[in-house]
N, CA, C and O atoms as a Tinker XYZ file with bonds, in Angstrom:
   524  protein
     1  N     11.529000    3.500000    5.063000    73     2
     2  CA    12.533000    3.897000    6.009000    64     1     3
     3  C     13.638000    4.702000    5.337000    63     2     4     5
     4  O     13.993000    5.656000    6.030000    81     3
     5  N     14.379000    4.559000    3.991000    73     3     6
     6  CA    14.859000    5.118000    3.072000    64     5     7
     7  C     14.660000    6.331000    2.867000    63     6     8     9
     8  O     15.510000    7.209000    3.021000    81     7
     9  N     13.406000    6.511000    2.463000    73     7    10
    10  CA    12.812000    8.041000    2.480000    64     9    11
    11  C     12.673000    9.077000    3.716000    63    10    12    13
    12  O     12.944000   10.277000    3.699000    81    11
    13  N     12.108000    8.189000    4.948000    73    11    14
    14  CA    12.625000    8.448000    6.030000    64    13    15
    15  C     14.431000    9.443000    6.880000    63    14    16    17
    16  O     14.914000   10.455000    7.389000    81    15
    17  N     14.598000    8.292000    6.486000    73    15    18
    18  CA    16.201000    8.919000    6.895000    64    17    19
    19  C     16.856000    9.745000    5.706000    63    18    20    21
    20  O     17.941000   10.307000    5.851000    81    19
    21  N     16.105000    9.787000    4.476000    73    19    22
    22  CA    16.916000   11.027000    3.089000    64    21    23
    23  C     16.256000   11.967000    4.125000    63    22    24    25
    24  O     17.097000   12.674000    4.679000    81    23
    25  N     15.090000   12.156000    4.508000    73    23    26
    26  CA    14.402000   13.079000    4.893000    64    25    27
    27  C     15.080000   13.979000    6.256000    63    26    28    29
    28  O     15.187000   15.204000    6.196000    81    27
    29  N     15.458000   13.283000    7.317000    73    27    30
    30  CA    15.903000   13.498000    8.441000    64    29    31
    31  C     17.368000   13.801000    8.394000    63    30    32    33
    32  O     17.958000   14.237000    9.382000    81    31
    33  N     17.973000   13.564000    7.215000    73    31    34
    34  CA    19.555000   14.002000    7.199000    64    33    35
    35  C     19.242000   15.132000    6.292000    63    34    36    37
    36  O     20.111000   16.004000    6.298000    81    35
    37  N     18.433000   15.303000    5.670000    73    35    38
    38  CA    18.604000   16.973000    5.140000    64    37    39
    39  C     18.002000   17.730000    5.981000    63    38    40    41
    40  O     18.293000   18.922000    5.873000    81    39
    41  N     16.994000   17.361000    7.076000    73    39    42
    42  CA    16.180000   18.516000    7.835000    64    41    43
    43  C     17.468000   18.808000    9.010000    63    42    44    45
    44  O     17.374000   19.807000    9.722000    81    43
    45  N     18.914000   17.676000    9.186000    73    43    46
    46  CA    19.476000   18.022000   10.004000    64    45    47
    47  C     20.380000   18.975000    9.564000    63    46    48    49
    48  O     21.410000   19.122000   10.222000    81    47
    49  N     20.240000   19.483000    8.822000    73    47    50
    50  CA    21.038000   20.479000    8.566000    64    49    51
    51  C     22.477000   20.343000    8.036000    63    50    52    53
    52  O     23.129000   21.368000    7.837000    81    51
    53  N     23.082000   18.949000    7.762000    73    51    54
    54  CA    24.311000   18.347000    7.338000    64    53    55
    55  C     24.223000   18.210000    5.879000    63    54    56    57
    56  O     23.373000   17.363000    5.605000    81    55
    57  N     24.717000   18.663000    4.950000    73    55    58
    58  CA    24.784000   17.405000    3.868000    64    57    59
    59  C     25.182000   16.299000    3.806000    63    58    60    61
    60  O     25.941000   15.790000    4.631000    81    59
    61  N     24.623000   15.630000    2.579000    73    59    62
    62  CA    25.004000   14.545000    2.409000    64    61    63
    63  C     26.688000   13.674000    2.817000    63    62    64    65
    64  O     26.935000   12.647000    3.449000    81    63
    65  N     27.529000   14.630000    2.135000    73    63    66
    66  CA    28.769000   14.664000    2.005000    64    65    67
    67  C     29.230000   14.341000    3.333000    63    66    68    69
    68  O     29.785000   13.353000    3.813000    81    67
    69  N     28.706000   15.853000    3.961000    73    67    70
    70  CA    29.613000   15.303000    5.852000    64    69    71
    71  C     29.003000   14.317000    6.480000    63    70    72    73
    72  O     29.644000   13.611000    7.257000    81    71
    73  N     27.564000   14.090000    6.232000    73    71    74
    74  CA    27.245000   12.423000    7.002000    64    73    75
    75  C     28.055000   11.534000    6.636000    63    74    76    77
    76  O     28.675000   10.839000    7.441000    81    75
    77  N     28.164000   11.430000    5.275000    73    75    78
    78  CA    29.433000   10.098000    4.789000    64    77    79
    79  C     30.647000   10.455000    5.572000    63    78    80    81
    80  O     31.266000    9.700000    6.322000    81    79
    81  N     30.974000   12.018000    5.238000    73    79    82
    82  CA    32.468000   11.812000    6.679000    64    81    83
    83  C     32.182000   11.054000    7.633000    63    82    84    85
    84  O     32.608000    9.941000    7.945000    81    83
    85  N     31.183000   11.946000    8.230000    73    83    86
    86  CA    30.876000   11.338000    9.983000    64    85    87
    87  C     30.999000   10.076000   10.139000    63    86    88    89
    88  O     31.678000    9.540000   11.015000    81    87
    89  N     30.394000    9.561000    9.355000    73    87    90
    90  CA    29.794000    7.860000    8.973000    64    89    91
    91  C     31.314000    7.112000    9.240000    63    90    92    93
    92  O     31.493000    6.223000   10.073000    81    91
    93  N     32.226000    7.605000    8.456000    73    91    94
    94  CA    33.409000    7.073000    8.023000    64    93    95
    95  C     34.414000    7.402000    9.165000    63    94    96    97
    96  O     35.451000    6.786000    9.412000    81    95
    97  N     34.006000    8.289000    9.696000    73    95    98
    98  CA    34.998000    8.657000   10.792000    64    97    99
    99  C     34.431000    7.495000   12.518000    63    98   100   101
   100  O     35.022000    7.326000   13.584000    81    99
   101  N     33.260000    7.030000   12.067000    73    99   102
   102  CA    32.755000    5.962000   12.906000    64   101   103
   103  C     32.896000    4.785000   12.681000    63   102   104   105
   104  O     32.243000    4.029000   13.401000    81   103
   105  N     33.498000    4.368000   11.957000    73   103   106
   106  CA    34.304000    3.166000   11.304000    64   105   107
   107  C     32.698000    2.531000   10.551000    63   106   108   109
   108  O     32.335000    1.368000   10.722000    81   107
   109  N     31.841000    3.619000    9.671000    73   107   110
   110  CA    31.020000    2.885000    9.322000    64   109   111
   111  C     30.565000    3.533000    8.607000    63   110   112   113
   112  O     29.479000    4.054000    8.862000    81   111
   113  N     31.357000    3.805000    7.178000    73   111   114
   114  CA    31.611000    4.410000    6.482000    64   113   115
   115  C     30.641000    3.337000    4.691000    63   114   116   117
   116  O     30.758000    2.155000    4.368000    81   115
   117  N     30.028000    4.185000    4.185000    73   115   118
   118  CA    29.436000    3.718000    3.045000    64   117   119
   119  C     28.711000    4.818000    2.498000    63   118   120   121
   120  O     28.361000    5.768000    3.198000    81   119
   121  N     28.418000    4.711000    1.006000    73   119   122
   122  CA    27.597000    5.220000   -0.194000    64   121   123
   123  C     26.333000    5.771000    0.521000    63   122   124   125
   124  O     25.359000    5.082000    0.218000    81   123
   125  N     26.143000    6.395000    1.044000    73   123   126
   126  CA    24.978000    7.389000    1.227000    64   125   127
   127  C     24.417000    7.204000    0.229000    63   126   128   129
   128  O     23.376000    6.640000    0.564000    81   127
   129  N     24.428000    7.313000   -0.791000    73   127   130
   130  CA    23.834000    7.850000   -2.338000    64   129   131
   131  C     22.905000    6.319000   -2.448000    63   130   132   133
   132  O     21.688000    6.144000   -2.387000    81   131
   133  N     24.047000    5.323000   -2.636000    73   131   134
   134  CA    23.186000    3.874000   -2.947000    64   133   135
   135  C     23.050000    3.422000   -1.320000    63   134   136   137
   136  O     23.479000    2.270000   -1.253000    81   135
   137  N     22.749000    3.745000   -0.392000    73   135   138
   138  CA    22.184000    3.294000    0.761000    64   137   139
   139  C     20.949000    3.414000    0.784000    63   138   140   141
   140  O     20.100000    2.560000    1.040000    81   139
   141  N     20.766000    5.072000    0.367000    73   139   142
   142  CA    19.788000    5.599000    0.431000    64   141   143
   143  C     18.684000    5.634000   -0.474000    63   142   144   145
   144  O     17.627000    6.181000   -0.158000    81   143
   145  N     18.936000    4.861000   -2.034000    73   143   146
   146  CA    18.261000    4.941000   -3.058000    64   145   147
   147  C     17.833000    2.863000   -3.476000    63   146   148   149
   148  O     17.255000    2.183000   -4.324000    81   147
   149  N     18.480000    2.733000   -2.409000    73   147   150
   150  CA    18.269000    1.036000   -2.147000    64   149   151
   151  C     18.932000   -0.100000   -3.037000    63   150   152   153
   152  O     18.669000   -1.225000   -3.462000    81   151
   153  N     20.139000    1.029000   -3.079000    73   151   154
   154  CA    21.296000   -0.255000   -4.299000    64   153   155
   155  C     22.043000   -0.735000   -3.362000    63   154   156   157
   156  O     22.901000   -1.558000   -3.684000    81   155
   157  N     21.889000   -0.302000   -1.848000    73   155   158
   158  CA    22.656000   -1.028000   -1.298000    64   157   159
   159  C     21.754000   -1.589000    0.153000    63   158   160   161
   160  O     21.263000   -0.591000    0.680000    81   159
   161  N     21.525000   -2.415000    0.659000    73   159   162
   162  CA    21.061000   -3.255000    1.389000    64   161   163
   163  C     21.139000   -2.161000    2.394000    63   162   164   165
   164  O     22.128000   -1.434000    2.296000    81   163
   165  N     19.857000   -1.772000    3.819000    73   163   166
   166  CA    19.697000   -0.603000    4.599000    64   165   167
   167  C     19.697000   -2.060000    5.450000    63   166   168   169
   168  O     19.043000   -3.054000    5.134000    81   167
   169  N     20.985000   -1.875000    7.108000    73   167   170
   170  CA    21.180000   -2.522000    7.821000    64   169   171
   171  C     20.823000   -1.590000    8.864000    63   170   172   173
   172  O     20.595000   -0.386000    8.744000    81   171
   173  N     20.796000   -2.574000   10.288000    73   171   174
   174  CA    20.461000   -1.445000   11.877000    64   173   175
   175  C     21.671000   -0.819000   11.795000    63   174   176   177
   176  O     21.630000    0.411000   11.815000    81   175
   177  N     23.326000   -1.636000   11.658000    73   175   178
   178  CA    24.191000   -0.476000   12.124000    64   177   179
   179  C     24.256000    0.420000   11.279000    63   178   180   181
   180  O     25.279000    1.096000   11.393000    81   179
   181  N     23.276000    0.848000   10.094000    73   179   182
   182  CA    23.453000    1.864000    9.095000    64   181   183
   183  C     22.434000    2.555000    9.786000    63   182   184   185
   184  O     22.875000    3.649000   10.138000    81   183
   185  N     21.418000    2.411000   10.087000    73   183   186
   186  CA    20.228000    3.289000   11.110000    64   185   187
   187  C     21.173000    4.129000   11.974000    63   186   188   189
   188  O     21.586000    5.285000   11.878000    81   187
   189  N     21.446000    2.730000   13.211000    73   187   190
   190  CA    22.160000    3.455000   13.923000    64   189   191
   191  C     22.942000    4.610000   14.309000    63   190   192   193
   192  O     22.780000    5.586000   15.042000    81   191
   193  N     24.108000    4.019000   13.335000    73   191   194
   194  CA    25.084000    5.345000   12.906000    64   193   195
   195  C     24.409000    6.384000   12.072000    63   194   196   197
   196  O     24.851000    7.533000   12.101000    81   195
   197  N     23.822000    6.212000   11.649000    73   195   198
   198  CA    23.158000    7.420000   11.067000    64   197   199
   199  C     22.310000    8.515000   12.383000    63   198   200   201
   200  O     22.444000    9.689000   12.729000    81   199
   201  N     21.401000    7.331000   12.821000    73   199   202
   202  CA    21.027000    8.086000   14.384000    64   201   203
   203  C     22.337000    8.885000   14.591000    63   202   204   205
   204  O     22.563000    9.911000   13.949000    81   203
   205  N     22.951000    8.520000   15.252000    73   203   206
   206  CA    24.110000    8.825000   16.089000    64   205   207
   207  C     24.811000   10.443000   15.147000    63   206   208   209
   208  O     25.020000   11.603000   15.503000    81   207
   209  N     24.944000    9.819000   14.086000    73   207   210
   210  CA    25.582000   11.691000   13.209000    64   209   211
   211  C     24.650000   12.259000   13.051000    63   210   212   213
   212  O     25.102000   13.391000   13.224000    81   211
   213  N     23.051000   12.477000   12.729000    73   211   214
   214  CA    22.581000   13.230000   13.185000    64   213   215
   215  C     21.616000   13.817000   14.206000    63   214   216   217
   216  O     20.557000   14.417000   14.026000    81   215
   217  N     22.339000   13.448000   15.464000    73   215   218
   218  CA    21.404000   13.789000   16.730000    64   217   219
   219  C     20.400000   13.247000   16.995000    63   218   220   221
   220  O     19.701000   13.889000   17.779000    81   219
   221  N     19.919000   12.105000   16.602000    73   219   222
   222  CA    18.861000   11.746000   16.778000    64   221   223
   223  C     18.613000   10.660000   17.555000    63   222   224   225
   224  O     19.405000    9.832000   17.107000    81   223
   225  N     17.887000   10.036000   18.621000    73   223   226
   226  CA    17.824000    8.421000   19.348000    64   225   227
   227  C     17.269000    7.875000   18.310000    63   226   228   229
   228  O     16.370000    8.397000   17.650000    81   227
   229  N     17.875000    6.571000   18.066000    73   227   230
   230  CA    16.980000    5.469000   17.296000    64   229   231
   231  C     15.784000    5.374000   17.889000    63   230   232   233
   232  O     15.010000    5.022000   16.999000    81   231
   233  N     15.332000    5.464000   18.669000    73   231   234
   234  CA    13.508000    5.149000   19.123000    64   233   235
   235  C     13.061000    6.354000   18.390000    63   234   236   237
   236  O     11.955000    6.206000   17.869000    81   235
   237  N     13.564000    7.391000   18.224000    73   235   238
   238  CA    12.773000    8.695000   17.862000    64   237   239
   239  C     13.060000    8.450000   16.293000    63   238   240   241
   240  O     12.536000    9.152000   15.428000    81   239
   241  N     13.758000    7.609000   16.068000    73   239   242
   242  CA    14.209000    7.506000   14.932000    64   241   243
   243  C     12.726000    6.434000   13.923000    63   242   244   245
   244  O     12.198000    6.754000   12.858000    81   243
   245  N     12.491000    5.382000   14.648000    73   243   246
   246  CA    11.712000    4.547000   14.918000    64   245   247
   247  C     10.173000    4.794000   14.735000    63   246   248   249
   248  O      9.381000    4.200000   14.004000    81   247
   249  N      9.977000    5.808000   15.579000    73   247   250
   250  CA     9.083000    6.139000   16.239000    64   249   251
   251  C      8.598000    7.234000   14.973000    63   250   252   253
   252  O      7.394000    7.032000   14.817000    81   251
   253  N      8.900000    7.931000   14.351000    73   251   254
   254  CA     9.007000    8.685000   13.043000    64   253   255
   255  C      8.459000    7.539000   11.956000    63   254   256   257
   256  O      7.336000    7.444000   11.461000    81   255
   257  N      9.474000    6.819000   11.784000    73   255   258
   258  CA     9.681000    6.248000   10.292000    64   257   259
   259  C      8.416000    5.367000   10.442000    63   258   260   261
   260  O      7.549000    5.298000    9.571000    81   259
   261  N      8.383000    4.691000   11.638000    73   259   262
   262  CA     6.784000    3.432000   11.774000    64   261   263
   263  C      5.324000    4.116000   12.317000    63   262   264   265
   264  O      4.282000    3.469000   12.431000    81   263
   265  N      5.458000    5.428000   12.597000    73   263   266
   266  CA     4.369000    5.840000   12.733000    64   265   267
   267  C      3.155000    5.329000   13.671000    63   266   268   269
   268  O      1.993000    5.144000   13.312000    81   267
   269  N      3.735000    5.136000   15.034000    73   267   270
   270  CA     2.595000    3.828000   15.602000    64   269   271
   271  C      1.633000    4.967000   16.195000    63   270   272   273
   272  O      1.812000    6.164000   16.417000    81   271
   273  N      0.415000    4.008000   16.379000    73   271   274
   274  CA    -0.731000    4.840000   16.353000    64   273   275
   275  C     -0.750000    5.164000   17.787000    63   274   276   277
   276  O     -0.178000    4.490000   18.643000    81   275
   277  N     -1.234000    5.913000   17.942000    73   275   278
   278  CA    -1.149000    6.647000   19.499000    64   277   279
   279  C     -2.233000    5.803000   20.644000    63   278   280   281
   280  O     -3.464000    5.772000   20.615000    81   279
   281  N     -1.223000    5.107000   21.700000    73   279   282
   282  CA    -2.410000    4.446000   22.665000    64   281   283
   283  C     -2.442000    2.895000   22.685000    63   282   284   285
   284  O     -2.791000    2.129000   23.583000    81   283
   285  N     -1.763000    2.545000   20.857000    73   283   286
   286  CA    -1.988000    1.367000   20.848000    64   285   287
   287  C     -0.538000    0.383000   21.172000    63   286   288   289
   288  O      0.501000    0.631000   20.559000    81   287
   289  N     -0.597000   -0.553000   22.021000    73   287   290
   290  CA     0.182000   -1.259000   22.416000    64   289   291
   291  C      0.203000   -2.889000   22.575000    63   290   292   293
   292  O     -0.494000   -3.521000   23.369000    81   291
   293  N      1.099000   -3.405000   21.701000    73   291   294
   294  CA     0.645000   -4.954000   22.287000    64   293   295
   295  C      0.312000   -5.781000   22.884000    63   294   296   297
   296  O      0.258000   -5.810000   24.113000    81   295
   297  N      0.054000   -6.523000   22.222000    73   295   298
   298  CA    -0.681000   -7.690000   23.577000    64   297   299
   299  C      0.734000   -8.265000   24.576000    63   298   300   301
   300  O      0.569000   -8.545000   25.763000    81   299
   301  N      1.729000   -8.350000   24.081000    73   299   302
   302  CA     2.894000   -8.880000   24.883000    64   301   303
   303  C      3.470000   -7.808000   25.692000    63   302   304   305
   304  O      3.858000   -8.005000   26.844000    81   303
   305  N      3.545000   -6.410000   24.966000    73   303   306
   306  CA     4.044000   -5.227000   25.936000    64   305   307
   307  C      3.136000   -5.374000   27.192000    63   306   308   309
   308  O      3.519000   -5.534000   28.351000    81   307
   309  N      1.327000   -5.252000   26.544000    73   307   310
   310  CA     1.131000   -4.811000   28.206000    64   309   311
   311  C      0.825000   -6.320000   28.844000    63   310   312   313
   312  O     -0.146000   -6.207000   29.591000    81   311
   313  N      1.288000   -7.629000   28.815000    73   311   314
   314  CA     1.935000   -8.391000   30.041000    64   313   315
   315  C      2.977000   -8.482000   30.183000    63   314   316   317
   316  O      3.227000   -9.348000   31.022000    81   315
   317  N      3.818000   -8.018000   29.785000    73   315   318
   318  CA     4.760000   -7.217000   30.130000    64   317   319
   319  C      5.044000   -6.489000   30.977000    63   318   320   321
   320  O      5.857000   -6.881000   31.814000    81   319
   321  N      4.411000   -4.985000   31.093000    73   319   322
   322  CA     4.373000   -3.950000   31.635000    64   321   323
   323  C      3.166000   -4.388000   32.865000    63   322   324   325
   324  O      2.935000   -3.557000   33.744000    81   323
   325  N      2.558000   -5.481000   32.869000    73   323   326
   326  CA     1.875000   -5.464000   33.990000    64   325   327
   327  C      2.128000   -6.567000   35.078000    63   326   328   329
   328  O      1.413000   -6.943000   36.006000    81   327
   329  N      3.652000   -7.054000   34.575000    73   327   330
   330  CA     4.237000   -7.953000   35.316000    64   329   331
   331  C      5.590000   -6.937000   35.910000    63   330   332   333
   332  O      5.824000   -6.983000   37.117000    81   331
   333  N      6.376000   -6.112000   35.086000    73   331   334
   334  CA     6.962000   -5.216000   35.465000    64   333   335
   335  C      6.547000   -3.697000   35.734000    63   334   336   337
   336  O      6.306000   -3.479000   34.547000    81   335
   337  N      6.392000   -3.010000   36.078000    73   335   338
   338  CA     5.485000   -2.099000   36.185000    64   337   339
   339  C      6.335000   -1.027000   35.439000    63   338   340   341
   340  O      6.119000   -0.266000   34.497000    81   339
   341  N      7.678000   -1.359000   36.477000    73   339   342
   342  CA     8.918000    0.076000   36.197000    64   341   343
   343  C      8.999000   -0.399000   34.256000    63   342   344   345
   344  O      9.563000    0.513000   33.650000    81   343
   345  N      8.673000   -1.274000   33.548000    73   343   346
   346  CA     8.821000   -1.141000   32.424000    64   345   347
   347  C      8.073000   -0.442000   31.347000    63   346   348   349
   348  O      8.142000   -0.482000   30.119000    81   347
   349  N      7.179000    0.351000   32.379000    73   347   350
   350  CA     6.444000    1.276000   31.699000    64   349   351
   351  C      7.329000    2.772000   31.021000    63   350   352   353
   352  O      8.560000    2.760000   31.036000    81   351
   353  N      6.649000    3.868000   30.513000    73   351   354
   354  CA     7.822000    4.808000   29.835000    64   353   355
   355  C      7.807000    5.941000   31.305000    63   354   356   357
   356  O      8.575000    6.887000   31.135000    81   355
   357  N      7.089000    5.960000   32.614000    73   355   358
   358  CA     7.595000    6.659000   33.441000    64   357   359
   359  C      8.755000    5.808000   34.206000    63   358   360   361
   360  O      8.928000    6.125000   35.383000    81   359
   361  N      9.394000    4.991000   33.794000    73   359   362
   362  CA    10.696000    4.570000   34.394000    64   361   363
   363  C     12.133000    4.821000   33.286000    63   362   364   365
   364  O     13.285000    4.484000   33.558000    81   363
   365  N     11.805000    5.303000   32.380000    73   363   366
   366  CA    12.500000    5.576000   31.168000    64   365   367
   367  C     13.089000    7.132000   32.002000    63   366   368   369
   368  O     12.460000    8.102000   32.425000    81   367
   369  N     15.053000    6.700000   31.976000    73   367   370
   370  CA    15.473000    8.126000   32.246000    64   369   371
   371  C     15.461000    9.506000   31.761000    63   370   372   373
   372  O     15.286000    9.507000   30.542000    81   371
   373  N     15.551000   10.380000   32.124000    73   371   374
   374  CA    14.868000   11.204000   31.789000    64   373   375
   375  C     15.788000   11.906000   30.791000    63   374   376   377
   376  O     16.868000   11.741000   31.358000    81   375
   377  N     16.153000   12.809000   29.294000    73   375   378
   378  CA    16.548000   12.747000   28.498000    64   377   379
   379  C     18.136000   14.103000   29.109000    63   378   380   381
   380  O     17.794000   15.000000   29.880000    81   379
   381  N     19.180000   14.060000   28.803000    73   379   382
   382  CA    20.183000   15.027000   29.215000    64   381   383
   383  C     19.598000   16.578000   28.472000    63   382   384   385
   384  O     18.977000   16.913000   27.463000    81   383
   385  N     20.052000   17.046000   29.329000    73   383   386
   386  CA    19.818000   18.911000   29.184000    64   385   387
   387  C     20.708000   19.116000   27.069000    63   386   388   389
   388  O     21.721000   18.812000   26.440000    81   387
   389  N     19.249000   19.888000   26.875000    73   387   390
   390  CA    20.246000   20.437000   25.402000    64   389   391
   391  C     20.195000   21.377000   25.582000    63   390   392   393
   392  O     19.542000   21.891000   26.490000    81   391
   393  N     21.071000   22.099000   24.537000    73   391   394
   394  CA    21.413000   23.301000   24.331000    64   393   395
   395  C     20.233000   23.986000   23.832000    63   394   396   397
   396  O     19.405000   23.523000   23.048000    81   395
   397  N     20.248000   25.560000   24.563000    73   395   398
   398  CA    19.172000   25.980000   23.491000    64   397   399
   399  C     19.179000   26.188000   21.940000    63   398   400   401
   400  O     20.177000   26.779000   21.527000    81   399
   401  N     18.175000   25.781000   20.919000    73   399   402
   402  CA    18.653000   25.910000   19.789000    64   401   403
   403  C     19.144000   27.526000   19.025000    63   402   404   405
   404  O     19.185000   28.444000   19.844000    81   403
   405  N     19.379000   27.776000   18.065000    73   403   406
   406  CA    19.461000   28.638000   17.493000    64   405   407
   407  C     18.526000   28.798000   16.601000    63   406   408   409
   408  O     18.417000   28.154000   15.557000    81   407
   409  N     17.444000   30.129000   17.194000    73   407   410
   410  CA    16.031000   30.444000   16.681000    64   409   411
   411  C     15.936000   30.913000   15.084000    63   410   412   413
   412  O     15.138000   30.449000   14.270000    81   411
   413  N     16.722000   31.720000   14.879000    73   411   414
   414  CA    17.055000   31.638000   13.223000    64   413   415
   415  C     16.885000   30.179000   12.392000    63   414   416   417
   416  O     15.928000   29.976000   11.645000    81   415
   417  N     17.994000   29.159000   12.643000    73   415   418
   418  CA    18.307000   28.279000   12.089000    64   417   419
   419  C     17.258000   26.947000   12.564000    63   418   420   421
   420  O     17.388000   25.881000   11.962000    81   419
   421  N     16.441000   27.048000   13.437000    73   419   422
   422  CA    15.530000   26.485000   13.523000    64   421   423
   423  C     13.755000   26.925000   12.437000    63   422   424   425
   424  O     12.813000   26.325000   11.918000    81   423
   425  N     14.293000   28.429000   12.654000    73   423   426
   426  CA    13.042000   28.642000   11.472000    64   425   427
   427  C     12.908000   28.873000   10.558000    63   426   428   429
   428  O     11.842000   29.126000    9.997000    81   427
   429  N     14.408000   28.848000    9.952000    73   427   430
   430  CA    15.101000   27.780000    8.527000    64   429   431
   431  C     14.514000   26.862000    8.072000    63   430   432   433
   432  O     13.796000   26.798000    7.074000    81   431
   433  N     14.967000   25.690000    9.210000    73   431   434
   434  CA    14.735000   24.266000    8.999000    64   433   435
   435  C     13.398000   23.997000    8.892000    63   434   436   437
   436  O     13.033000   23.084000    8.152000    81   435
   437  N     12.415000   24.809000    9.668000    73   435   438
   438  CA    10.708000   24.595000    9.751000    64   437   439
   439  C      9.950000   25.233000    8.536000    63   438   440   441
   440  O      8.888000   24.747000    8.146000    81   439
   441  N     10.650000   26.590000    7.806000    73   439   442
   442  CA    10.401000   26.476000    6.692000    64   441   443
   443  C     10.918000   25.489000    5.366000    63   442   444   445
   444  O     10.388000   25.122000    4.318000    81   443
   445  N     11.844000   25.340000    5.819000    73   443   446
   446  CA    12.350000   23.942000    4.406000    64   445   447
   447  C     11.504000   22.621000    4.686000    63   446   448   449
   448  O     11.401000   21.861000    3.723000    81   447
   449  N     10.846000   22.222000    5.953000    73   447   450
   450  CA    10.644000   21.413000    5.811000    64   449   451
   451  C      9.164000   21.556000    5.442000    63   450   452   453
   452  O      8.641000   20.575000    4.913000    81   451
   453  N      8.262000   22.885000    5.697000    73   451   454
   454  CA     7.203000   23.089000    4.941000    64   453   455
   455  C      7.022000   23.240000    3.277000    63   454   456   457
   456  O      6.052000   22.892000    2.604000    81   455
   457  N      8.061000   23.765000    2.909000    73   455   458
   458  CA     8.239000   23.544000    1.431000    64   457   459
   459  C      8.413000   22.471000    0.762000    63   458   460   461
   460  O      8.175000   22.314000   -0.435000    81   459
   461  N      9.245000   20.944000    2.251000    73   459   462
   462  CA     9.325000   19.763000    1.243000    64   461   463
   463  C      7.868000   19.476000    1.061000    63   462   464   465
   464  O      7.254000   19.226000    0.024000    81   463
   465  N      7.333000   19.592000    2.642000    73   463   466
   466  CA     5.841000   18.760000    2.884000    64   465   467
   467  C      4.903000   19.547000    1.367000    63   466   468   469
   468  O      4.284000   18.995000    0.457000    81   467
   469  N      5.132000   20.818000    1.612000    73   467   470
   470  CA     4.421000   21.048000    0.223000    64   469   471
   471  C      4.241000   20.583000   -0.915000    63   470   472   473
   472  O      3.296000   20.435000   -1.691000    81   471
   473  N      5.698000   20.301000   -0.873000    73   471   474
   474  CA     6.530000   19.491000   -2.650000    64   473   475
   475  C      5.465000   18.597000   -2.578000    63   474   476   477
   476  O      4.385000   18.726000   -3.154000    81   475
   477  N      5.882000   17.495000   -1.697000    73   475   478
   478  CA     5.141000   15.944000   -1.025000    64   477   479
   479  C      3.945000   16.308000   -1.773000    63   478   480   481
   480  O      3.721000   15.906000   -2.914000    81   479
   481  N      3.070000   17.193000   -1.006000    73   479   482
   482  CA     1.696000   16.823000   -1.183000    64   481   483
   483  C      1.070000   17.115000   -2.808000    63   482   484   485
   484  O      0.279000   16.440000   -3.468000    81   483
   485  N      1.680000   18.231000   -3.093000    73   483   486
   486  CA     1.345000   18.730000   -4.786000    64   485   487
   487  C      1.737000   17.480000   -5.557000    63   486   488   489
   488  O      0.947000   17.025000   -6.384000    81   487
   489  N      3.088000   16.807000   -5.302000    73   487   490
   490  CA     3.243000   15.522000   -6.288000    64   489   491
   491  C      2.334000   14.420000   -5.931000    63   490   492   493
   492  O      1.989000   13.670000   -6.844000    81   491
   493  N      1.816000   14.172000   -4.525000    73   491   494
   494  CA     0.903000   13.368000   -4.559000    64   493   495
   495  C     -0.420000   13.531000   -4.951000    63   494   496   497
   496  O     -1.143000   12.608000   -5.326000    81   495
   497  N     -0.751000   14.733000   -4.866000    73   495   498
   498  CA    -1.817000   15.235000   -5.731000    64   497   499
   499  C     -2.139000   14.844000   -6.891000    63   498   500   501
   500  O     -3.167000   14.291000   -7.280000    81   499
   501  N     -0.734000   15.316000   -7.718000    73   499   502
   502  CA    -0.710000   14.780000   -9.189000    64   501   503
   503  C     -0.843000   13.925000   -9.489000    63   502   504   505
   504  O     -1.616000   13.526000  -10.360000    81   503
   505  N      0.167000   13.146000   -8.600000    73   503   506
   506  CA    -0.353000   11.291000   -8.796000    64   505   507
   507  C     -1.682000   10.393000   -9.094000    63   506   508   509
   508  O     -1.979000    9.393000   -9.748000    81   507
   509  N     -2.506000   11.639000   -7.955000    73   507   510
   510  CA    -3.781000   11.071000   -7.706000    64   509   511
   511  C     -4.443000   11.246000   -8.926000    63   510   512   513
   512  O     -5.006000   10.337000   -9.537000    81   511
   513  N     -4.378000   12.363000   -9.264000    73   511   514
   514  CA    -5.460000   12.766000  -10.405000    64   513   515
   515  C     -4.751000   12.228000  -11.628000    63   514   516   517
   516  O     -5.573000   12.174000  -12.543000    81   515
   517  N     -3.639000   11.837000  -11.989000    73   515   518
   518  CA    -3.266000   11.076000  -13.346000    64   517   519
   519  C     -3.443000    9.492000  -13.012000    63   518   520   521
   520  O     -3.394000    8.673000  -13.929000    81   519
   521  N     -3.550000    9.286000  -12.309000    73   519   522
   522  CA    -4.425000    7.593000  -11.951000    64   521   523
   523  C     -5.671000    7.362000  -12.255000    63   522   524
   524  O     -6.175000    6.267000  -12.004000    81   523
């Protein structure tokens, strides 16, 4: 989850630095540096607020970092969902209007984040073959 959220606060386009503002200006203010490198204990209201400075919903947040497999759902969700029906995701409101992005700075961000995925995979590469 660590790696996760280093990941998602640099693809947001913030540094490090102004998330700790933001953070701090939300009365929830801490070490980015050792949050993020696991010297300091990773709590929900550190998710949270982190969601929250960079644009992101915690479910999407969630939904990223745990990777659930597509289709598959618990045994308690669906009696659940088949005792409530509306608790299915077509009763989920529907998300507020965004702005359109800025097409430049979006194909910025889609190349940096192909260069990390690149990084990613060449070091795991290496890994593999020096094992």
């Amino acid at each position: 989850m660590r790696e996760t959220l280093a990941h998602l606060i640099e693809f947001s386009g913030m540094s490090r630095r102004e998330v700790e503002q933001r953070l701090g200006q939300r009365g929830c203010g801490t070490d980015l540096g050792r949050l993020l490198s696991g010297r300091l204990d990773l709590k929900m209201k550190h998710v949270l607020a982190l969601c929250r400075v960079i644009d992101l919903e915690p479910v999407e947040f969630l939904q990223i970092a745990l990777k659930p497999r597509s289709g598959q759902r618990s045994p308690l969700l669906r009696r659940l969902q088949a005792l409530l029906p509306q608790a299915g995701a077509e009763a989920c409101p529907p998300s507020p209007p965004t702005a359109a992005p800025d097409l430049a700075d979006l194909a910025r961000r889609v190349h940096e984040l192909a260069e990390h995925l690149d990084a990613f995979l060449r070091a795991a590469g290496a890994g593999a073959t020096a094992g």
